[in-house]
py3Dmol code that shows the C-alpha trace and the ligand (Angstrom):
import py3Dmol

protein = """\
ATOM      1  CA  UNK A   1     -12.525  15.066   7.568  1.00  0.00           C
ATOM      2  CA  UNK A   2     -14.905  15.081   4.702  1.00  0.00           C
ATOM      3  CA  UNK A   3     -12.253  15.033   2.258  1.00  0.00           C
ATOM      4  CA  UNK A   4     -10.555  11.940   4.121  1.00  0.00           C
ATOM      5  CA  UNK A   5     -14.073   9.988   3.724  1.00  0.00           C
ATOM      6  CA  UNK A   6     -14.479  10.465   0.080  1.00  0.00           C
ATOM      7  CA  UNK A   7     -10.881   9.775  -0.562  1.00  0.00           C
ATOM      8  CA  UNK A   8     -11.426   6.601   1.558  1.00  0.00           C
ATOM      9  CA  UNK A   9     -14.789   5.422  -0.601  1.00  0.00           C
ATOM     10  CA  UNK A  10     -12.556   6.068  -3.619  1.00  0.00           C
ATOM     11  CA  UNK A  11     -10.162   4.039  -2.435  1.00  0.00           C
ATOM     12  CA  UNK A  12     -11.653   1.239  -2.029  1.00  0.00           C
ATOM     13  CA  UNK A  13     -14.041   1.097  -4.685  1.00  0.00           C
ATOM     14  CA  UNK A  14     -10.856   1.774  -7.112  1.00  0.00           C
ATOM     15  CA  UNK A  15      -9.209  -1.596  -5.066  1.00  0.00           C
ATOM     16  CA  UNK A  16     -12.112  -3.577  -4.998  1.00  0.00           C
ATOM     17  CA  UNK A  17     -12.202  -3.365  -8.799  1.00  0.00           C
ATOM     18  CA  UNK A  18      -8.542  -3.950 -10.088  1.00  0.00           C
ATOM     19  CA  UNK A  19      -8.140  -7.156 -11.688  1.00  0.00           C
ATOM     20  CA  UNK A  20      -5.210  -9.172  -9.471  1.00  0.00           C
ATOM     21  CA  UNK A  21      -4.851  -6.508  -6.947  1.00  0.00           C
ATOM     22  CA  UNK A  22      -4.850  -8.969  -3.837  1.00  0.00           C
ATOM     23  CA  UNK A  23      -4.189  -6.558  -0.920  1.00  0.00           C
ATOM     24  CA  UNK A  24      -4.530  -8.020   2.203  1.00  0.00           C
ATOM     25  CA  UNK A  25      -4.354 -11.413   0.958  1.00  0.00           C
ATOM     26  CA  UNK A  26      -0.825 -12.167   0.503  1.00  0.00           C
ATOM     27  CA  UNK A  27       0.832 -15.295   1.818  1.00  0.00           C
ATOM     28  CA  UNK A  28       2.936 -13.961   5.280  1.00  0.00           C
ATOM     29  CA  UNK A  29       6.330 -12.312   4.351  1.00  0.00           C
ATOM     30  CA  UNK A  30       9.486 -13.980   5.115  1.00  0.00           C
ATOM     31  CA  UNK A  31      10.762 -10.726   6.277  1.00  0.00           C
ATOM     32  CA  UNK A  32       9.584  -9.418   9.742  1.00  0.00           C
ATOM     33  CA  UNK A  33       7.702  -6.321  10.920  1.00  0.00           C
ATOM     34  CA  UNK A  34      11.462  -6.320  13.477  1.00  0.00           C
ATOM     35  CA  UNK A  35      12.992  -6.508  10.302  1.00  0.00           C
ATOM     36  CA  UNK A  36      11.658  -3.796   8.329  1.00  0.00           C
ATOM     37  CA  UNK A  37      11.943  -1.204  11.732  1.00  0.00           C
ATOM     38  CA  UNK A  38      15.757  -1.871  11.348  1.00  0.00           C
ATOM     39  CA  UNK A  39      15.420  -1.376   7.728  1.00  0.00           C
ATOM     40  CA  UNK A  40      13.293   2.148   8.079  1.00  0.00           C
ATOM     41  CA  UNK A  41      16.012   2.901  10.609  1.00  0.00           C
ATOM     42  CA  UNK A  42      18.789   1.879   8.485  1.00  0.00           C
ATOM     43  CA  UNK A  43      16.774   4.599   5.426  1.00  0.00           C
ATOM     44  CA  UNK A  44      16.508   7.253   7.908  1.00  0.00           C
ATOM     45  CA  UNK A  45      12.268   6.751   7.427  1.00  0.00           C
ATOM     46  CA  UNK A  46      10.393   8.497  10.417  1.00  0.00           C
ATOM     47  CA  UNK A  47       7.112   9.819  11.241  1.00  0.00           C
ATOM     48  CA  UNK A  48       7.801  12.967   9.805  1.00  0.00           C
ATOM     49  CA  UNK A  49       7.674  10.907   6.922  1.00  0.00           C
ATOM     50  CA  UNK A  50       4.644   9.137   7.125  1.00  0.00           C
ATOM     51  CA  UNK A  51       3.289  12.467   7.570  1.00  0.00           C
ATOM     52  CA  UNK A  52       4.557  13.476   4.497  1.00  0.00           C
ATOM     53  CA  UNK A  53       4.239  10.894   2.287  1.00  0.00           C
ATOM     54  CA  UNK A  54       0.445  11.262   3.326  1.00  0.00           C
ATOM     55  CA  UNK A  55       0.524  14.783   1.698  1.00  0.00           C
ATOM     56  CA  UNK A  56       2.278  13.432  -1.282  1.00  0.00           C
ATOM     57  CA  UNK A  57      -0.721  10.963  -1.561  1.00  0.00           C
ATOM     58  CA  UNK A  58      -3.184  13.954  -1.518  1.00  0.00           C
ATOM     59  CA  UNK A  59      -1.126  15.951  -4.210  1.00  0.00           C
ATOM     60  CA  UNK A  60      -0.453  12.547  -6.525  1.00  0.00           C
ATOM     61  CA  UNK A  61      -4.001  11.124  -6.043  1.00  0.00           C
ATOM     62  CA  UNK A  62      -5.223  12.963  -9.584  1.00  0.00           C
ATOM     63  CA  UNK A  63      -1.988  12.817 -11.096  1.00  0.00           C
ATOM     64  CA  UNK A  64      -1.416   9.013 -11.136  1.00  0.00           C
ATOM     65  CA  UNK A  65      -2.657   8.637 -15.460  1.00  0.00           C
ATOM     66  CA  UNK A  66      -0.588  11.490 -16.231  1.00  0.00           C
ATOM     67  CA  UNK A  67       2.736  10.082 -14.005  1.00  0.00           C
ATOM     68  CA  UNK A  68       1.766   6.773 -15.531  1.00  0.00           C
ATOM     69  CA  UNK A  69       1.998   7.745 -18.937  1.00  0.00           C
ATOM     70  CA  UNK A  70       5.406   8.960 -18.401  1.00  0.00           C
ATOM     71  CA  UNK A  71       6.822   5.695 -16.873  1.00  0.00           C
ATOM     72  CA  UNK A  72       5.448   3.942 -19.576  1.00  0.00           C
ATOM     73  CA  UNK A  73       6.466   6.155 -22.027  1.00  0.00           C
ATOM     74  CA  UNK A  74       9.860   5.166 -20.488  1.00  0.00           C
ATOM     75  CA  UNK A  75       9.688   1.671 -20.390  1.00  0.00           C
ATOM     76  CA  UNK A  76       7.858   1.904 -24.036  1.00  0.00           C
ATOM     77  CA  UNK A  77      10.809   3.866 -25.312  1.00  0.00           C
ATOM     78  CA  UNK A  78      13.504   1.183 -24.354  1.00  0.00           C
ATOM     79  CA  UNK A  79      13.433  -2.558 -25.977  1.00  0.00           C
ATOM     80  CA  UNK A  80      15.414  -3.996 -22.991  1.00  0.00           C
ATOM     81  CA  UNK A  81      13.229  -2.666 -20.827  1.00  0.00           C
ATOM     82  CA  UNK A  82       9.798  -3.278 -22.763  1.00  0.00           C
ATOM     83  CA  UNK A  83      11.189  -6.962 -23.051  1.00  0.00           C
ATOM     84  CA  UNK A  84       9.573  -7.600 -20.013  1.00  0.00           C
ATOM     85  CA  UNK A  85       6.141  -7.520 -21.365  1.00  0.00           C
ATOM     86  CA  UNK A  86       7.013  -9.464 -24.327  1.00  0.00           C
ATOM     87  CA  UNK A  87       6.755 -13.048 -25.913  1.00  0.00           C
ATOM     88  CA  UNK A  88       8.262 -13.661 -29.078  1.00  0.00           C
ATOM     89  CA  UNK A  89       9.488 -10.214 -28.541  1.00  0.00           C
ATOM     90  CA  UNK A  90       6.032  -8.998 -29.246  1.00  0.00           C
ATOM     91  CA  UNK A  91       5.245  -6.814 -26.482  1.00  0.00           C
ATOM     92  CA  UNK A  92       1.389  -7.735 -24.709  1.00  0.00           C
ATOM     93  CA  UNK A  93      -0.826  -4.621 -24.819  1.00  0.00           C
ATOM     94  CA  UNK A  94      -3.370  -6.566 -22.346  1.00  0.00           C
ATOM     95  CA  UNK A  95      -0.319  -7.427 -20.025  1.00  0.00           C
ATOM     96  CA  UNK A  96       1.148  -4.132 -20.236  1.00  0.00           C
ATOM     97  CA  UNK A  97      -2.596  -2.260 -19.120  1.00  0.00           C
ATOM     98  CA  UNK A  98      -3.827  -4.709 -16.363  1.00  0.00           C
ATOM     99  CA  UNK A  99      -0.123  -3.674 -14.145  1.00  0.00           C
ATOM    100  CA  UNK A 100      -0.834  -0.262 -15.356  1.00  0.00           C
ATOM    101  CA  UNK A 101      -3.901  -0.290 -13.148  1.00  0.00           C
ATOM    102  CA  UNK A 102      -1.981  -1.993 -10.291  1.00  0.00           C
ATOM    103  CA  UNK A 103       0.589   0.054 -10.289  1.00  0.00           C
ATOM    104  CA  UNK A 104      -1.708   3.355 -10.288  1.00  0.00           C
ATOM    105  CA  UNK A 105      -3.176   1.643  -7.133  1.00  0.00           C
ATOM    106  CA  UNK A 106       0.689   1.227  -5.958  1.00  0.00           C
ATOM    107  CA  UNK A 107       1.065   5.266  -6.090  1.00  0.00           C
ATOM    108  CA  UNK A 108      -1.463   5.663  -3.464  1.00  0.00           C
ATOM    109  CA  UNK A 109      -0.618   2.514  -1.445  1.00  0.00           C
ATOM    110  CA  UNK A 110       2.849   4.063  -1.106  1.00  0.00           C
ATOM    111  CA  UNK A 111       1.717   6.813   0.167  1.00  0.00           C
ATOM    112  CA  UNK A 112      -1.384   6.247   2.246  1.00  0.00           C
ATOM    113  CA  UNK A 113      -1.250   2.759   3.235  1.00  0.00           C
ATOM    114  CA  UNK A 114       0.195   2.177   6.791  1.00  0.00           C
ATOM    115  CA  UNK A 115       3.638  -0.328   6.525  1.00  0.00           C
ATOM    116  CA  UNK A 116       2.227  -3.132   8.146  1.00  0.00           C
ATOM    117  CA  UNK A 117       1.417  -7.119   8.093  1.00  0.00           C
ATOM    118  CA  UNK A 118      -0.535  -6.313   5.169  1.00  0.00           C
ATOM    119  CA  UNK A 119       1.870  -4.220   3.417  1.00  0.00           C
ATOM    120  CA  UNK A 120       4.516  -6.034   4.035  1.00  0.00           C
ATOM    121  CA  UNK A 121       3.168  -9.159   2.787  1.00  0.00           C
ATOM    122  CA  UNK A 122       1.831  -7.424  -0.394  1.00  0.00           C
ATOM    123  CA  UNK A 123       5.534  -6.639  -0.899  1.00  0.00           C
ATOM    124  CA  UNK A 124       6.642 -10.025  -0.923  1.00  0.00           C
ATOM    125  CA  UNK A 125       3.686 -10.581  -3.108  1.00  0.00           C
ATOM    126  CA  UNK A 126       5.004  -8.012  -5.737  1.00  0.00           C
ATOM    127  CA  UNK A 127       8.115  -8.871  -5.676  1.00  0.00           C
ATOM    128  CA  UNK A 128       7.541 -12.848  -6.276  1.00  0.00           C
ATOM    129  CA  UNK A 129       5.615 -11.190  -9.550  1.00  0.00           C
ATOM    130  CA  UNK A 130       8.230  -9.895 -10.647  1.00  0.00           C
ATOM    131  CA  UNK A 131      10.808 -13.015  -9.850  1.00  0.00           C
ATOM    132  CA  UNK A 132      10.348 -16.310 -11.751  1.00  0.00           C
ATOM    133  CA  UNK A 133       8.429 -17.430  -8.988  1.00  0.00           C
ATOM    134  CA  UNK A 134       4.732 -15.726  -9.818  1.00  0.00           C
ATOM    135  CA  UNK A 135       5.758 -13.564 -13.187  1.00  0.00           C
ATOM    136  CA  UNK A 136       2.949 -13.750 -15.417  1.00  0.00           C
ATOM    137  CA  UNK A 137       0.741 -15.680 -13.110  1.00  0.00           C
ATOM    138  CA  UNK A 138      -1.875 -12.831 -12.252  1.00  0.00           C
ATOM    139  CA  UNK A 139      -2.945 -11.903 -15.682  1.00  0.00           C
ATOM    140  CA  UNK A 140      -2.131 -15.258 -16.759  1.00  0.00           C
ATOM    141  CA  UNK A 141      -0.224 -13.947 -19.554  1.00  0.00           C
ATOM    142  CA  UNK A 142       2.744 -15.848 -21.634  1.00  0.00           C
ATOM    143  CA  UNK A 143       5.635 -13.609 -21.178  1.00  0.00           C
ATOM    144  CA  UNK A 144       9.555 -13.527 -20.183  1.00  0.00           C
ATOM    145  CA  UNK A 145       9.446 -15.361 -17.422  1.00  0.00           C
ATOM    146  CA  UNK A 146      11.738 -13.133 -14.533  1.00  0.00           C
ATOM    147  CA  UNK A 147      12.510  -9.538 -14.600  1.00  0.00           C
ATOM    148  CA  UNK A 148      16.034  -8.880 -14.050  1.00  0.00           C
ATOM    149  CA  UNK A 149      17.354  -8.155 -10.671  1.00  0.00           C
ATOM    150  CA  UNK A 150      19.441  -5.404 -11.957  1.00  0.00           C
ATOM    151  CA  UNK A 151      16.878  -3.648 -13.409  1.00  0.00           C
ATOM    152  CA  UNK A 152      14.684  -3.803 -10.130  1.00  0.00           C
ATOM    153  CA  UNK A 153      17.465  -1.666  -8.396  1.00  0.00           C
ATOM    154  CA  UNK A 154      18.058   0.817 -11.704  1.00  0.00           C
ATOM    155  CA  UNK A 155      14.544   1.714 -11.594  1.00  0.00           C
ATOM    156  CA  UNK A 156      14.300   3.735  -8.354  1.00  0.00           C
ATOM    157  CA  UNK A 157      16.143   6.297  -9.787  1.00  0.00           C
ATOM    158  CA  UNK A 158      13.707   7.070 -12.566  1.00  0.00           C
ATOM    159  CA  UNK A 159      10.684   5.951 -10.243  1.00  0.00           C
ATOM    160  CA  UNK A 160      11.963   8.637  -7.756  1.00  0.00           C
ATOM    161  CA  UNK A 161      13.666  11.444 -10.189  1.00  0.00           C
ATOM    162  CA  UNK A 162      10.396  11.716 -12.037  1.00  0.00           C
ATOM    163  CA  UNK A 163       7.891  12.344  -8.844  1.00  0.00           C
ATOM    164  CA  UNK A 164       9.123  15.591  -7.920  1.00  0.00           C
ATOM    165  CA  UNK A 165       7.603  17.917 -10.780  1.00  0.00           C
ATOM    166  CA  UNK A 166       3.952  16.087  -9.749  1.00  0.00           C
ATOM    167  CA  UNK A 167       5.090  16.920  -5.971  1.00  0.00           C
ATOM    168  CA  UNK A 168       5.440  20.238  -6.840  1.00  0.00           C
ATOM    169  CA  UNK A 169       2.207  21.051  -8.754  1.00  0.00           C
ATOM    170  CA  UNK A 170      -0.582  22.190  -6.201  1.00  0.00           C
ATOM    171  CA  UNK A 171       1.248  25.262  -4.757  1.00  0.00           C
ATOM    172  CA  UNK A 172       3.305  23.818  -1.511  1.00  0.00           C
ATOM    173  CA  UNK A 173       6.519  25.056  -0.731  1.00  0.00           C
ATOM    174  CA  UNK A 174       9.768  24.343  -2.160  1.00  0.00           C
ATOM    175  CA  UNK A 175      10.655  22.753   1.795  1.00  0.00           C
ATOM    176  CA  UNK A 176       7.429  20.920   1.438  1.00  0.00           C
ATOM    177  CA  UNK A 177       8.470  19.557  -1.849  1.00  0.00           C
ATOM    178  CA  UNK A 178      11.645  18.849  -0.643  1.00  0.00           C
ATOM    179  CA  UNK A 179      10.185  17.040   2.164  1.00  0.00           C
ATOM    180  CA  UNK A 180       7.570  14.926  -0.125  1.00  0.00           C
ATOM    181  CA  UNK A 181      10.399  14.102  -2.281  1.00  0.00           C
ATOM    182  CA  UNK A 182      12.623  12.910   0.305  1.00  0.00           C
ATOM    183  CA  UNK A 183       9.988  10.562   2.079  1.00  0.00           C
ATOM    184  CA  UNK A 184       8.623   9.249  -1.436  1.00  0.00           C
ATOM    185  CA  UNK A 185      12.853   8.003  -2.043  1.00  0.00           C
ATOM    186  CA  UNK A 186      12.832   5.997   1.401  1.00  0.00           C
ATOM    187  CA  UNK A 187       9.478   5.086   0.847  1.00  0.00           C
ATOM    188  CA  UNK A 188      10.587   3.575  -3.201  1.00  0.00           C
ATOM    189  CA  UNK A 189      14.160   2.638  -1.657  1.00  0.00           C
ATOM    190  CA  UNK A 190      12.615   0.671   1.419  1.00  0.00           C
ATOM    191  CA  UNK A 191      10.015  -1.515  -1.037  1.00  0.00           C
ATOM    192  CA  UNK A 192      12.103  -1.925  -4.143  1.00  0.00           C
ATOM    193  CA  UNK A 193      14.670  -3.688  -1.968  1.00  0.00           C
ATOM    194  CA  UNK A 194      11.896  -5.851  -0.201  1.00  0.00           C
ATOM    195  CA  UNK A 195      11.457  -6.871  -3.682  1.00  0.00           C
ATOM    196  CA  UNK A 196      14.789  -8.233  -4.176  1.00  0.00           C
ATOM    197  CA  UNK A 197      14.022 -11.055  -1.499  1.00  0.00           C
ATOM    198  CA  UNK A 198      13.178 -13.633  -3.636  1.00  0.00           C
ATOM    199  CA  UNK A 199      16.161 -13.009  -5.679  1.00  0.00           C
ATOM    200  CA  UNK A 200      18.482 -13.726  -3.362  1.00  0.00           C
ATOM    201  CA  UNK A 201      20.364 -17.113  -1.735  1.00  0.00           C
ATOM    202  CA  UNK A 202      18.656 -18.168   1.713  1.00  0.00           C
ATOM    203  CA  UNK A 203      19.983 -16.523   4.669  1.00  0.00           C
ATOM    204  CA  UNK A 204      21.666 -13.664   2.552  1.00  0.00           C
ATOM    205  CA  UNK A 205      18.714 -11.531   2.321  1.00  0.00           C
TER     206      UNK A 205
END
"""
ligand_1 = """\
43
HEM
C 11.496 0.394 -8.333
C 11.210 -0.511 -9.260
C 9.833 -0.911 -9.706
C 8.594 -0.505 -9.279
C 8.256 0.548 -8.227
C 7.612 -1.300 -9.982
C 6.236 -1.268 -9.785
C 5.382 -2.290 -10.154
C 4.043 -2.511 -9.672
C 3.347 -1.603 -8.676
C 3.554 -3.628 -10.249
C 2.175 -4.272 -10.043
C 2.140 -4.952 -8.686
C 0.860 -5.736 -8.453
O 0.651 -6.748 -9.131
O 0.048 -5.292 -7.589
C 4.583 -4.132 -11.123
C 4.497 -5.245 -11.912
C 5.329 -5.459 -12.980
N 6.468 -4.744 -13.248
Fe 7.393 -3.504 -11.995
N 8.259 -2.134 -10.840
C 9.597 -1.904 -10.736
C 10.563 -2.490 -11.517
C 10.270 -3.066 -12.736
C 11.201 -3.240 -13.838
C 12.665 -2.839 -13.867
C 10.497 -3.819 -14.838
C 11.006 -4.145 -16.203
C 10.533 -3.562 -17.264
C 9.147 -4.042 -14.364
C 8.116 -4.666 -15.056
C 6.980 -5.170 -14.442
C 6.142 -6.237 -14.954
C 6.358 -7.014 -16.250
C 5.130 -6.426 -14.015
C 4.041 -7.489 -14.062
C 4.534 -8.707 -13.286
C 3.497 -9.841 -13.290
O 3.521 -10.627 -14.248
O 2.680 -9.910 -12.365
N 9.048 -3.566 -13.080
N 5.671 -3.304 -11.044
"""
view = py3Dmol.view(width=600, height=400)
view.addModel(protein, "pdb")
view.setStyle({"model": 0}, {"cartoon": {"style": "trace"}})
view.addModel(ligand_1, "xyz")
view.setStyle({"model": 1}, {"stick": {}})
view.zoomTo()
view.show()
């Protein structure tokens, strides 16, 4: 239990002090806590993974700078996908570190954060950052104003592919691995398509 306390203290000192991290503040999701059992249904999420994505949060905790700096190194490494952090097609260093630190924070939110009200509602949050709606807003940057929805559905596959040699760094099993791995895909495929919300017509969601 020690372990679990310290983590905790971490974790919310880390929150407490991430510019436009607003967890637990969000405006009420238009989708329901009904909606998102059928969803984890429909993604074959269980307990088993909640139990396992847990673990995964343990293991990732003090790799989240080093799986950071790969993602970006991704994003950095393509202009259509840099674009996003761009105006005048000069990309925003500021822009591009203050959702660097939000989406370090995201890593272990994933992972450790029970899929509640809260979380559900900071899901509609994120993904109205990422539509038209609220891009820009938080860091009150001047920047393309929506990121494509295509993109928002491309990305779990590098989001998810690129998590398993951090999974597999502090000694478990290859099943355990497997097992991380599998619950950290639901886990990416059940909030990256919460995100698409906004994007789509009224009563087609
Ligand atoms: C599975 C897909 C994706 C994941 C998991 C992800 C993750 C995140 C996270 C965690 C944040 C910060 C959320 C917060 O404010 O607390 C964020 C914001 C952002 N992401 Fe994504 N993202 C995804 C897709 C994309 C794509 C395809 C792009 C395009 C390059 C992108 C560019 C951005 C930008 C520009 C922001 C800042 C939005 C704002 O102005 O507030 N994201 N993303």
């Amino acid at each position: 239990m020690p372990n679990l306390f310290f983590y905790n203290l971490k974790f919310n000192f880390m929150s407490n002090h991430i510019p436009g991290y607003t967890y637990g503040q969000a405006a009420t999701s238009p989708v329901s806590i009904a909606d998102l059992d059928l969803l984890k249904k429909t993604v074959l999420f269980g307990d088993e993974d909640v139990q396992n994505l847990r673990l995964a949060g343990e293991v990732l905790a003090d790799q989240t700078d080093e799986i950071l700096d790969l993602w970006y190194g991704f994003v950095g490494g393509n202009t259509h996908l840099v674009h996003y952090f761009t105006h005048n097609g000069q990309p925003n260093m500021d822009y591009l570190g203050a959702v660097r630190k939000r989406f370090g924070q995201w890593i272990l939110d994933l992972c450790q954060r029970p899929y509640d009200q809260d979380w559900l509602n900071y899901q509609q949050e994120i993904a109205l950052r990422h539509h038209s709606t609220k891009k820009n807003r938080t860091d009150g940057v001047e920047a393309v104003p929506i990121i494509h929805f295509r993109y928002l559905v491309a990305f779990i596959f590098p989001i998810t592919f690129t998590i398993k040699g951090f999974l597999a760094k502090k000694g478990h099993s290859a099943e355990q691995v497997e097992a991380m791995y599998a619950a950290w895909f639901k886990a990416v495929t059940l909030t990256a398509l919460l995100w698409c919300q906004p994007y789509i017509k009224e009563g087609e969601f």
